[in-house]
C-alpha positions as CSV (number, residue, x, y, z in Angstrom):
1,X,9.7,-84.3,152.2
2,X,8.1,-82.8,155.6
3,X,11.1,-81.1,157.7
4,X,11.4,-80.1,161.2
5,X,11.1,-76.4,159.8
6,X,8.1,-77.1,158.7
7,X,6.8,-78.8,161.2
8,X,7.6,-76.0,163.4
9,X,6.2,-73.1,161.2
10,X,2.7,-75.3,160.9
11,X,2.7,-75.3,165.3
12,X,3.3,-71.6,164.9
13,X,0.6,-71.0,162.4
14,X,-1.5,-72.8,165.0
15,X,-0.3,-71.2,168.1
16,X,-0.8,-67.8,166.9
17,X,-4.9,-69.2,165.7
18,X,-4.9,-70.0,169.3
19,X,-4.0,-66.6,170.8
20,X,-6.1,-64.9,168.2
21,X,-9.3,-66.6,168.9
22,X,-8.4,-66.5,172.7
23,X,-8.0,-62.6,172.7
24,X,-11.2,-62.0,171.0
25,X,-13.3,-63.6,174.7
26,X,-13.8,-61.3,177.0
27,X,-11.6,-62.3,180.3
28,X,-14.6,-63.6,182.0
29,X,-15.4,-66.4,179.0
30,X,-11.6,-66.9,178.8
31,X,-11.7,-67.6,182.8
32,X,-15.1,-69.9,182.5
33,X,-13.4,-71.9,179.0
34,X,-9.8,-72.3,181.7
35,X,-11.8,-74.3,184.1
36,X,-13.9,-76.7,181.5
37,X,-12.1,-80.2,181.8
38,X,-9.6,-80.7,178.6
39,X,-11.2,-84.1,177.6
40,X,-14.5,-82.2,177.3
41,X,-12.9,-80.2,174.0
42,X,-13.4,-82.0,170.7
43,X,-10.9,-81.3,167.6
């Protein structure tokens, strides 16, 4: 069975990827990958 709990503790596990791999860029690559169009990123 697949809760709302877990649900939510899989978008956290994901979020926090996210930030991670965001804080490793330096603040210029993180400005530069902000203004890329979002249908341009594959998943």
């Amino acid at each position: 069975m697949y809760t709302i709990e877990m649900a939510y503790a899989r978008m956290r596990e994901l979020q926090d990827l996210a930030n991670r791999s965001r804080a490793h860029q330096s603040p210029t690559a993180a400005r530069k990958a902000g203004k890329k169009p979002r249908a341009a990123k594959k998943r």
